[in-house]
Backbone bond lengths (Angstrom), bond angles and torsions (degrees), N, CA, C in turn:
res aa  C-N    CA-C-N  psi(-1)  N-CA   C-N-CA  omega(-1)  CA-C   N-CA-C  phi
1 X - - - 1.458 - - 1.521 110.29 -
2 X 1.329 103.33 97.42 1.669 98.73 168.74 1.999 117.07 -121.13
3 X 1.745 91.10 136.98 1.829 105.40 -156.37 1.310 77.38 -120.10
4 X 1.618 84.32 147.02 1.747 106.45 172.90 1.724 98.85 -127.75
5 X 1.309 115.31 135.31 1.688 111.11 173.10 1.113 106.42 -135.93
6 X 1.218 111.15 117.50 1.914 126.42 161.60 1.487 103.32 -82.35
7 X 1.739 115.05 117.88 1.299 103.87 -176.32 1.857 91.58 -124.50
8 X 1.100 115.63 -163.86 1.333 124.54 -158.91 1.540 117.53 -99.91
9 X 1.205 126.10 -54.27 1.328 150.37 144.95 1.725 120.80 -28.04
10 X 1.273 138.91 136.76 1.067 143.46 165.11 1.357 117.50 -114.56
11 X 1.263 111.16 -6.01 2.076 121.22 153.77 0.738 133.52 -79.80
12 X 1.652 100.37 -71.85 1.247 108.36 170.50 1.769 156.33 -116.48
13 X 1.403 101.04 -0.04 1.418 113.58 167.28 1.673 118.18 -87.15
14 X 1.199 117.10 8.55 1.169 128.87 -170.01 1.737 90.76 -101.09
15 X 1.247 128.18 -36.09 0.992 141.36 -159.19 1.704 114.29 -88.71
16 X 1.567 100.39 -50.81 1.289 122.56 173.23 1.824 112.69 -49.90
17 X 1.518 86.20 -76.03 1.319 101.22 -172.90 1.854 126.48 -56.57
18 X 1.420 98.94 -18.42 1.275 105.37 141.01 1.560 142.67 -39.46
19 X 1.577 88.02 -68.09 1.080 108.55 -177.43 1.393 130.19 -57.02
20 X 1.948 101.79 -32.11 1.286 121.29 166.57 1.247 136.61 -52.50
21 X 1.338 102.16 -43.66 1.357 137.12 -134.52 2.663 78.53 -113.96
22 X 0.755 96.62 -45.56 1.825 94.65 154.40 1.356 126.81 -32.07
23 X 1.337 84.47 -65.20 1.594 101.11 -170.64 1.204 111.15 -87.55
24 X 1.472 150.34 -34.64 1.340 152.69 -178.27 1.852 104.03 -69.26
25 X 1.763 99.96 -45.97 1.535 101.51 174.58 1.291 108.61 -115.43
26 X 0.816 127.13 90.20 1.530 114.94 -177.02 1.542 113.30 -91.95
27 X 1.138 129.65 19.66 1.630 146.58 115.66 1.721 130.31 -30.25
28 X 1.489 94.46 -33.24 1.348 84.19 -154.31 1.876 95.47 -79.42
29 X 1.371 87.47 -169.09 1.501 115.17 -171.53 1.617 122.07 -140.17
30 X 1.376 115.49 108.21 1.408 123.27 -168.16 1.354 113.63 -97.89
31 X 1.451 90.65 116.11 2.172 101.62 -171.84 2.122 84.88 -112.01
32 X 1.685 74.14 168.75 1.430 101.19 175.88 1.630 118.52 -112.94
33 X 1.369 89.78 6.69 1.925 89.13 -163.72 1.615 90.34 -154.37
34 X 1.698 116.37 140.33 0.923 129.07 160.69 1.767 132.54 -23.38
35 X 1.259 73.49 -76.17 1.947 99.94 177.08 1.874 103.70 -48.88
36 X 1.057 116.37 -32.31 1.641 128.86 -178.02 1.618 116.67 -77.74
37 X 1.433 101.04 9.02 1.876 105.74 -163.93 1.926 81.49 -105.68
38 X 1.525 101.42 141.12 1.572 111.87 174.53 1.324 92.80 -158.96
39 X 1.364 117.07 -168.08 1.486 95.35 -173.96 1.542 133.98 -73.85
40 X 1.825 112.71 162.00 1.432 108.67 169.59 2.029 96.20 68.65
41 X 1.400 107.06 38.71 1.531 108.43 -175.92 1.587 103.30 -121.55
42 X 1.248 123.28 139.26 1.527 146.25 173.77 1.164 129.33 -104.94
43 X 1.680 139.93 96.47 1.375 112.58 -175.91 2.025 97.67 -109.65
44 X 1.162 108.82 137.58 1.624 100.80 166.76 1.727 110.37 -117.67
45 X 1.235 88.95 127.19 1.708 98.35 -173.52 1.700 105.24 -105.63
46 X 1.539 130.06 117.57 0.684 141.02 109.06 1.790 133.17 25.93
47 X 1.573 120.28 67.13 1.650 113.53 -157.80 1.697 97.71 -85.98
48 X 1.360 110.43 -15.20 1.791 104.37 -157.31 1.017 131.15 41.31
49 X 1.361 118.21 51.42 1.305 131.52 161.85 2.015 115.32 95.39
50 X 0.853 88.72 133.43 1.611 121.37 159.60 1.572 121.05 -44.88
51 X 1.453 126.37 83.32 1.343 108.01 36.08 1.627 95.02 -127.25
52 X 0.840 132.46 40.76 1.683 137.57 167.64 1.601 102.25 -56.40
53 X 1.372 103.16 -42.97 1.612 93.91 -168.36 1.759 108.72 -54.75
54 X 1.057 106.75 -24.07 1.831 102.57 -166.32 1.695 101.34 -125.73
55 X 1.614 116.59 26.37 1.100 111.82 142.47 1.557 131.59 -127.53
56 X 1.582 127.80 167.51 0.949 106.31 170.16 1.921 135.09 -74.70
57 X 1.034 104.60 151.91 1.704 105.32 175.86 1.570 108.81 -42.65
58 X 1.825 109.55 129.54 1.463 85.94 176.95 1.277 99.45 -130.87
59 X 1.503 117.31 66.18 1.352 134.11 143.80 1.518 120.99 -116.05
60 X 1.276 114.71 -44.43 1.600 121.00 164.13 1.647 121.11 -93.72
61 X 1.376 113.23 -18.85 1.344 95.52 -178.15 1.578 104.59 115.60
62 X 1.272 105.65 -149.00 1.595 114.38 169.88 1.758 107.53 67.17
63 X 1.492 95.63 -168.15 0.931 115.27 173.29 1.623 142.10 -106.07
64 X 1.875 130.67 135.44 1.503 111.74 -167.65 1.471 97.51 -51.16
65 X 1.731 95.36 176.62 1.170 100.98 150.88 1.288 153.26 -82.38
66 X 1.435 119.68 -4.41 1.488 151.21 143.11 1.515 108.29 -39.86
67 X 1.445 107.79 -45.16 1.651 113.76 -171.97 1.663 111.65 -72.01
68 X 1.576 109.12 -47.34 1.361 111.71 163.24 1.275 139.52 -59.27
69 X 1.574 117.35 -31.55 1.346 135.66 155.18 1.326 117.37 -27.55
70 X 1.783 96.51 -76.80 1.640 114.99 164.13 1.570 133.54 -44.49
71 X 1.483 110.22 -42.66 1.439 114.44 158.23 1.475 128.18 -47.12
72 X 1.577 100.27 -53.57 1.476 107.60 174.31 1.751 112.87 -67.34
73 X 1.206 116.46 -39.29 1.466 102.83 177.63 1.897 107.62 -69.39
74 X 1.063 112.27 -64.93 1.797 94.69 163.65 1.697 134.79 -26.04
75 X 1.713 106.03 -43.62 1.300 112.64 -174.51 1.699 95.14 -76.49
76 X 1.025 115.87 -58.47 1.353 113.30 -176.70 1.135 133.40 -58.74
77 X 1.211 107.79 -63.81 1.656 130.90 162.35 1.766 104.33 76.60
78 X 1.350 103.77 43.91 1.403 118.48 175.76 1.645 111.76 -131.75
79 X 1.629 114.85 40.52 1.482 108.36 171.56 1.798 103.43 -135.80
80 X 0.755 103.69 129.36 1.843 130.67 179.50 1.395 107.24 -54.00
81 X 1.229 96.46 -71.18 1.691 119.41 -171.16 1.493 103.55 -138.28
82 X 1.915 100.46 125.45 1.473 127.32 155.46 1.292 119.87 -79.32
83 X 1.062 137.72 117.48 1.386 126.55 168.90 2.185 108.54 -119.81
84 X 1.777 77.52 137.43 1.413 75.75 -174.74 1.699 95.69 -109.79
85 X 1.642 110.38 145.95 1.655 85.83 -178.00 1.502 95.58 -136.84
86 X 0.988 129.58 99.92 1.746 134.78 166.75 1.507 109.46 -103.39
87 X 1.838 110.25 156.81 1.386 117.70 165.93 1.254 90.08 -77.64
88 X 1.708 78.94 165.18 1.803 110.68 173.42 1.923 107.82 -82.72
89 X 1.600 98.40 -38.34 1.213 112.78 -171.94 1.351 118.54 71.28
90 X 1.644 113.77 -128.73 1.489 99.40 158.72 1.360 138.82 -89.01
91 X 1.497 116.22 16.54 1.108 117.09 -142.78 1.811 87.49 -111.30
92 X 1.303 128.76 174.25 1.335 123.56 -174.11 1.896 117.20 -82.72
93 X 1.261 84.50 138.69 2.245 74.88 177.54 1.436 111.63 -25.51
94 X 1.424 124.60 -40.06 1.591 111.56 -146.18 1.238 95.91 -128.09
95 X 1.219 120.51 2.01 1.440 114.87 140.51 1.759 137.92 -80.21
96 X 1.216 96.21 -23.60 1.355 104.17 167.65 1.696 106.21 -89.05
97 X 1.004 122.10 -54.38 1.493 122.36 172.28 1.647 106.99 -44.21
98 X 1.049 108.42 -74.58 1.899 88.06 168.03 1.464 132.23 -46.97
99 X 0.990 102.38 -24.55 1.415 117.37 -176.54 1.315 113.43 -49.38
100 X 1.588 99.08 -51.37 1.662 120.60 -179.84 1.337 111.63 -110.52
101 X 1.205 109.33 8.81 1.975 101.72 164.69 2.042 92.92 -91.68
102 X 1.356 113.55 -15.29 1.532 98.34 -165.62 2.003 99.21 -94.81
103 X 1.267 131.36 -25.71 1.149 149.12 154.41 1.388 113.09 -43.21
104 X 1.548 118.08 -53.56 1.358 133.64 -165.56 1.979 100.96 -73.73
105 X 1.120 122.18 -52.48 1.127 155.48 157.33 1.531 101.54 -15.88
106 X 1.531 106.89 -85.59 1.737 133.04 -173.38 1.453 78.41 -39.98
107 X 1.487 114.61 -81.81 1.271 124.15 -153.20 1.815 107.16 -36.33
108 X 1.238 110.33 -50.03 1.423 99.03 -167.49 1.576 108.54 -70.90
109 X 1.276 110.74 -13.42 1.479 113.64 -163.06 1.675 105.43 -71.79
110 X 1.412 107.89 -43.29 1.386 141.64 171.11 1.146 125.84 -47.62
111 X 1.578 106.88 -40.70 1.402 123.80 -173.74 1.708 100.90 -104.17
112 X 0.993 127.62 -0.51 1.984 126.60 -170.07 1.257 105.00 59.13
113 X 1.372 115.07 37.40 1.711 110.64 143.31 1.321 154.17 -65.39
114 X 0.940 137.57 34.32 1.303 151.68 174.04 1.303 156.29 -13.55
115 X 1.073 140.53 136.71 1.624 118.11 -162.05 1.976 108.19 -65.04
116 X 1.318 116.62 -10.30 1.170 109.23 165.64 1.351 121.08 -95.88
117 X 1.471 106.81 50.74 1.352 115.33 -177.20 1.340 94.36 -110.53
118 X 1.714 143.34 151.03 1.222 145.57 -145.69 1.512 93.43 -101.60
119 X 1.082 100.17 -35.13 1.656 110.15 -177.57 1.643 126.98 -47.93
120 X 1.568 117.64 138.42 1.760 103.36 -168.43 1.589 91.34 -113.01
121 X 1.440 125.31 133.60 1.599 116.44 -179.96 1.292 116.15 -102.86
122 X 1.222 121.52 147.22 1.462 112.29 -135.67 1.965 82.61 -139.74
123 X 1.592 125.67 94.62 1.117 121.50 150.28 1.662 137.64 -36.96
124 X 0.980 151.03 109.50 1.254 122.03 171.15 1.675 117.84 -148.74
125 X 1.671 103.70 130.79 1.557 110.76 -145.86 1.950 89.45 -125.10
126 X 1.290 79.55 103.51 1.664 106.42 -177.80 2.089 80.40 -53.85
127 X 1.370 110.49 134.71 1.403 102.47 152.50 1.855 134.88 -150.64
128 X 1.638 105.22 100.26 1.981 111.86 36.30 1.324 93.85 -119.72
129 X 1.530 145.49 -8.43 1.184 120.88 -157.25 1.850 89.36 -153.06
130 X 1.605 104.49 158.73 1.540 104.13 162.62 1.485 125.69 -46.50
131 X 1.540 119.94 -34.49 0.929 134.04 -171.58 1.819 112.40 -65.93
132 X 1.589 98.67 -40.45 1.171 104.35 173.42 1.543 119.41 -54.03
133 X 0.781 128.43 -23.53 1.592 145.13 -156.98 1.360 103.43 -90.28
134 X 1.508 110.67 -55.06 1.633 120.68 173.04 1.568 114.02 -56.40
135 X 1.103 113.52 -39.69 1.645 119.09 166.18 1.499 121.43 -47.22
136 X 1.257 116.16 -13.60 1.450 141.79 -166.78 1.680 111.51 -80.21
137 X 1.735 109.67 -28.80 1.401 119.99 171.24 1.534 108.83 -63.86
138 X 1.211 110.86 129.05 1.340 117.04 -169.73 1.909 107.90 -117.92
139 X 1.094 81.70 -25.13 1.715 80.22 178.37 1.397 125.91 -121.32
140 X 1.754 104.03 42.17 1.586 107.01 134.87 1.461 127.41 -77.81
141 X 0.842 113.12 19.04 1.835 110.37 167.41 1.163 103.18 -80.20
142 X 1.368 103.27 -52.20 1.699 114.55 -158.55 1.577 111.99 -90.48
143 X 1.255 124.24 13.54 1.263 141.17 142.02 1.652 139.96 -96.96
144 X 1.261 103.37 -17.37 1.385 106.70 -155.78 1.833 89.13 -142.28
145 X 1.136 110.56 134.79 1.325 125.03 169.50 1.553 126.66 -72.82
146 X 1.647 119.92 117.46 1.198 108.45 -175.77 1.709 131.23 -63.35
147 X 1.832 108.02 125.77 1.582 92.57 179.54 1.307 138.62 -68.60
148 X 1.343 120.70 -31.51 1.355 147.68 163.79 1.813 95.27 85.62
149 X 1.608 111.54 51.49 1.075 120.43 -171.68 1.918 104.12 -131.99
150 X 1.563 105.40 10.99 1.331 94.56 -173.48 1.991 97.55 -134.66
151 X 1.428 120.06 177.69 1.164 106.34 162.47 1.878 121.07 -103.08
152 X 0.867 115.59 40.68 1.321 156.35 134.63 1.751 112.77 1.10
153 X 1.075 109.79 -79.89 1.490 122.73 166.32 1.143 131.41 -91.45
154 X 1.603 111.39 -19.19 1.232 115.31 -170.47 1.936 105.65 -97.01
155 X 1.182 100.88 -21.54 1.764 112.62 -176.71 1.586 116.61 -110.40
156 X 1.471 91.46 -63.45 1.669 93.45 -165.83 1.524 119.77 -89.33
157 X 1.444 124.19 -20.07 1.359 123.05 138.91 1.490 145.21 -50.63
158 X 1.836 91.25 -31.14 1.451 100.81 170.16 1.688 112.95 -79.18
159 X 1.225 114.74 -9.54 1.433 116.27 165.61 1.509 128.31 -111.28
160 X 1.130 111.89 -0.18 1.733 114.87 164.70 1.447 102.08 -172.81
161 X 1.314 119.44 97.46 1.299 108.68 174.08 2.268 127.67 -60.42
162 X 0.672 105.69 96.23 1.494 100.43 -153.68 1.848 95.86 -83.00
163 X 1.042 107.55 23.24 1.824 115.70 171.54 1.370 108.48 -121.63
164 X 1.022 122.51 3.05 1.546 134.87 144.59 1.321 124.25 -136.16
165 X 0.818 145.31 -19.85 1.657 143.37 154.45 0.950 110.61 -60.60
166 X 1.574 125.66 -176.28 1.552 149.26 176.11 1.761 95.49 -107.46
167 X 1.416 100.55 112.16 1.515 110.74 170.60 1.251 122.54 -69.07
168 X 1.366 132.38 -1.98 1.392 145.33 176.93 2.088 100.66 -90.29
169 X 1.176 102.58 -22.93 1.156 110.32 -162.62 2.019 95.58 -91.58
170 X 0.931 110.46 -5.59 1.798 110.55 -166.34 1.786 104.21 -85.47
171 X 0.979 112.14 129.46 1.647 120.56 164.99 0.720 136.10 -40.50
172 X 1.714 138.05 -157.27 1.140 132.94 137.64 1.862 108.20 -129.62
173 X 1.293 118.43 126.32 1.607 93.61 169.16 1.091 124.43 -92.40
174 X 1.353 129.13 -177.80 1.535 134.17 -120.54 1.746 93.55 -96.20
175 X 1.467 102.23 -24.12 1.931 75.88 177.02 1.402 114.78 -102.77
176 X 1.229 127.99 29.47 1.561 123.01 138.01 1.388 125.20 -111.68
177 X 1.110 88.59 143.76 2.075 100.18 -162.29 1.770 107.56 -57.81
178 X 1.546 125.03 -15.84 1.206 83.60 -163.32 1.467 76.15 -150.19
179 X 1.056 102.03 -176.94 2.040 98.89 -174.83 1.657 98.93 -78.58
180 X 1.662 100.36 -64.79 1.927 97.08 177.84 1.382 129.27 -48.73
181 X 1.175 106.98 -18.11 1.427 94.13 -179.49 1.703 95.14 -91.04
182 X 0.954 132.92 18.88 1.644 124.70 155.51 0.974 123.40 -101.53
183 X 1.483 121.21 -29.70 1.276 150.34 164.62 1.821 98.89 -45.22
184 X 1.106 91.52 -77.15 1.822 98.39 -177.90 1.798 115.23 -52.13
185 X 1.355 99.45 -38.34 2.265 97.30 163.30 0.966 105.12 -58.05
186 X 1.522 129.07 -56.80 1.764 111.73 -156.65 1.674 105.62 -80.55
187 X 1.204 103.63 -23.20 1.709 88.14 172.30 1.256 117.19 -47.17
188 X 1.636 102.13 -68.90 1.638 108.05 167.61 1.139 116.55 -59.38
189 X 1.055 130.56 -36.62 1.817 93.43 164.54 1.480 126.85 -76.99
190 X 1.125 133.11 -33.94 1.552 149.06 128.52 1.683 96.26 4.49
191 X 1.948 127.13 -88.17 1.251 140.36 175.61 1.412 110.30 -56.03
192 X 1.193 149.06 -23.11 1.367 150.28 173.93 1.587 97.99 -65.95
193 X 1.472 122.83 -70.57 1.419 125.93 -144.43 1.409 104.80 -75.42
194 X 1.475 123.50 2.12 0.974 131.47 150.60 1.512 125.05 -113.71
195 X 0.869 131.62 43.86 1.656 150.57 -146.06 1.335 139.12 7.85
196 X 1.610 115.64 26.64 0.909 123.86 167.25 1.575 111.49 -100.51
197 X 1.686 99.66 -169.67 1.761 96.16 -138.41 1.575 97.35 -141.87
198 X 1.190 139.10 128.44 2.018 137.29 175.45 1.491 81.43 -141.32
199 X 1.466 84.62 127.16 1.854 102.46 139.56 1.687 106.64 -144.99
200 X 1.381 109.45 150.67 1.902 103.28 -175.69 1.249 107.92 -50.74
201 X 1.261 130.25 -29.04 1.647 124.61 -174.12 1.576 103.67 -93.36
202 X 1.445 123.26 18.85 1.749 107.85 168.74 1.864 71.03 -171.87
203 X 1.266 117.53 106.18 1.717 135.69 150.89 0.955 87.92 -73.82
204 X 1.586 157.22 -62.03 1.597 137.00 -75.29 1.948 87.60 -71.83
205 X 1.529 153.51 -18.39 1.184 131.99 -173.51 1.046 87.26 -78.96
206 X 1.634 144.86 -102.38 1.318 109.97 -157.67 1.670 139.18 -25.25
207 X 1.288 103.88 -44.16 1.209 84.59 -169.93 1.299 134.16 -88.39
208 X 1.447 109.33 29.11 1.595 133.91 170.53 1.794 122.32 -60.60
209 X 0.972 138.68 101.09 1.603 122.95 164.41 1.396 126.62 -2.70
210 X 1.320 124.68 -49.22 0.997 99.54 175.71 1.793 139.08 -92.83
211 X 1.904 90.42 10.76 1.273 100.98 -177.40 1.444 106.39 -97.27
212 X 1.201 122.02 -15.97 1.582 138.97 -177.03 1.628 93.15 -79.73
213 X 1.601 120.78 -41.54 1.167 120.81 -173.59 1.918 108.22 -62.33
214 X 1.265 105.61 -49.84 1.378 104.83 -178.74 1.532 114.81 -81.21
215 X 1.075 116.20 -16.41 1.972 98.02 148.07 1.215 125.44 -57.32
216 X 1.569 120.81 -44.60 1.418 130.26 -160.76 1.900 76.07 -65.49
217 X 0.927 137.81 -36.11 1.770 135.16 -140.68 1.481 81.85 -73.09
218 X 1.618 97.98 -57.08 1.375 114.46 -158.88 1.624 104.45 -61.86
219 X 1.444 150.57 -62.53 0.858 144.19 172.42 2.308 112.13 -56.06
220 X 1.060 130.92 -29.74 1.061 115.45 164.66 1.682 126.33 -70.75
221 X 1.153 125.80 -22.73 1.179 149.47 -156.45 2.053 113.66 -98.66
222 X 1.428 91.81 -20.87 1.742 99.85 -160.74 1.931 76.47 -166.80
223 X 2.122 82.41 164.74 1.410 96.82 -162.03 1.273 93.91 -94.33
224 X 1.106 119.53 19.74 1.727 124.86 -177.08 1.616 122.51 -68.48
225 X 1.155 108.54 166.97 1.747 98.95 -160.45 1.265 131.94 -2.66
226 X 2.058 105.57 97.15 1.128 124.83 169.34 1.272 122.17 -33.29
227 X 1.643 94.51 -69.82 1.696 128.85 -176.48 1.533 100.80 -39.01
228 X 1.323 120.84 -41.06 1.280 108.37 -159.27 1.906 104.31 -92.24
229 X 1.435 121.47 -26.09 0.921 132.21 -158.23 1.820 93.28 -101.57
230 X 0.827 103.43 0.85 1.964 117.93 178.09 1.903 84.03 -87.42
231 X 0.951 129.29 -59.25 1.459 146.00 -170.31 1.534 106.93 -38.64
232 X 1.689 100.80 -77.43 1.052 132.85 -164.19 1.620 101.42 -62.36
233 X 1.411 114.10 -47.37 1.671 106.51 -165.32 1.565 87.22 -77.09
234 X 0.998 148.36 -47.21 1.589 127.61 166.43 1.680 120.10 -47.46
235 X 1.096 135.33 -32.73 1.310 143.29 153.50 1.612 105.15 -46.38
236 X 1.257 112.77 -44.03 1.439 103.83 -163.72 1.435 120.14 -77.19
237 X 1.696 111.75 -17.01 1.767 147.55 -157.37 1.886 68.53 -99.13
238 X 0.904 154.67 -74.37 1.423 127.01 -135.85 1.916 125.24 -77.86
């Protein structure tokens, strides 16, 4: 089984999904180069953001990175499963998911990709953000002692409790510009008031086993993060 994933992030989903993707297979094998994939092999590429990943550079030219992805799985013809993984952000699940199933599409059409291509393509619409997903751990309360060092209870619980709600389901209010970047405060403050710690340039708490473990809880248990449990039940098929 060899998976290739173009994800969105250049911090931190490169990092995560690693990390995930460890522990679920801990078989696999992480190359940096096409030609280097044999079996039980992983490459994760790096898109830098939305929508750069699926266009070309328009200072040098060339090609997105979506386009190279696709080249290499044609030239090679040694990857199982593509996975593409971008936020939704603000925009709706199935608008962004179409968005890039109709992009993804062109591209193969363009390139002579075909349904007799061995390859399985694998959509996937963070929603709206990675961060959202991490909000999904429900049982650091009941592990970890509260510090009473964050605004935590006093702010961001009083406006979406995300330890009983569906964190895909939470807003944004009006004085931050974008939904994820609120998404990404209350985590950290969320992980602070119990003394742990996320920033995109050091996940390492999420991306621990047993925090990956209590999402899977959290998505089997409650109808809560689709997006993420859309992921996982394909993770579970391979």
């Amino acid at each position: 089984m060899n998976l290739l994933f173009l994800v969105e992030g250049g911090k931190t989903e490169p990092k995560v999904y690693k990390a995930w993707l460890s522990h679920l297979f801990p078989q696999i094998n992480f190359v940096d180069r096409p030609e280097n994939m044999t079996t039980n092999s992983c490459r994760i590429i790096a898109g830098n953001g939305y929508p750069n990943m699926v266009s070309a550079p328009k200072i040098y030219g060339g090609r997105s990175r979506l386009e190279e992805c696709l080249l290499d799985i044609k030239k090679y013809n040694n990857i199982d499963h593509f996975f593409f993984c971008v936020d939704s952000e603000d925009d709706p699940y199935q608008t962004r998911f179409d968005e890039i199933h109709n992009k993804l599409e062109d591209f193969k059409t363009k390139l002579g990709i075909d349904q007799t291509q061995a390859t399985e393509f694998h959509i996937i619409v963070q929603n709206c953000c990675l961060e959202t997903w991490a909000l999904g751990n429900a049982d650091i309360p009941a592990q970890y002692s509260a510090k009473g060092n964050s605004d935590f209870f006093s702010v961001f619980q009083l406006y979406f409790d995300v330890l009983t709600n569906d964190p895909e389901l939470m807003s944004c209010p009006p004085e931050y510009i974008t939904k994820s970047r609120f998404h990404e405060k209350y985590l950290k403050q969320y992980l602070r008031e119990f003394g742990l710690f996320y920033k995109k340039e050091r996940p390492k708490t999420i991306e621990d086993r047993a925090y990956l473990d209590a999402l899977i809880k959290r998505c089997r248990s409650t109808n809560h993060l689709s997006s993420l449990k859309y992921l996982l039940d394909i993770w579970d098929r391979l």
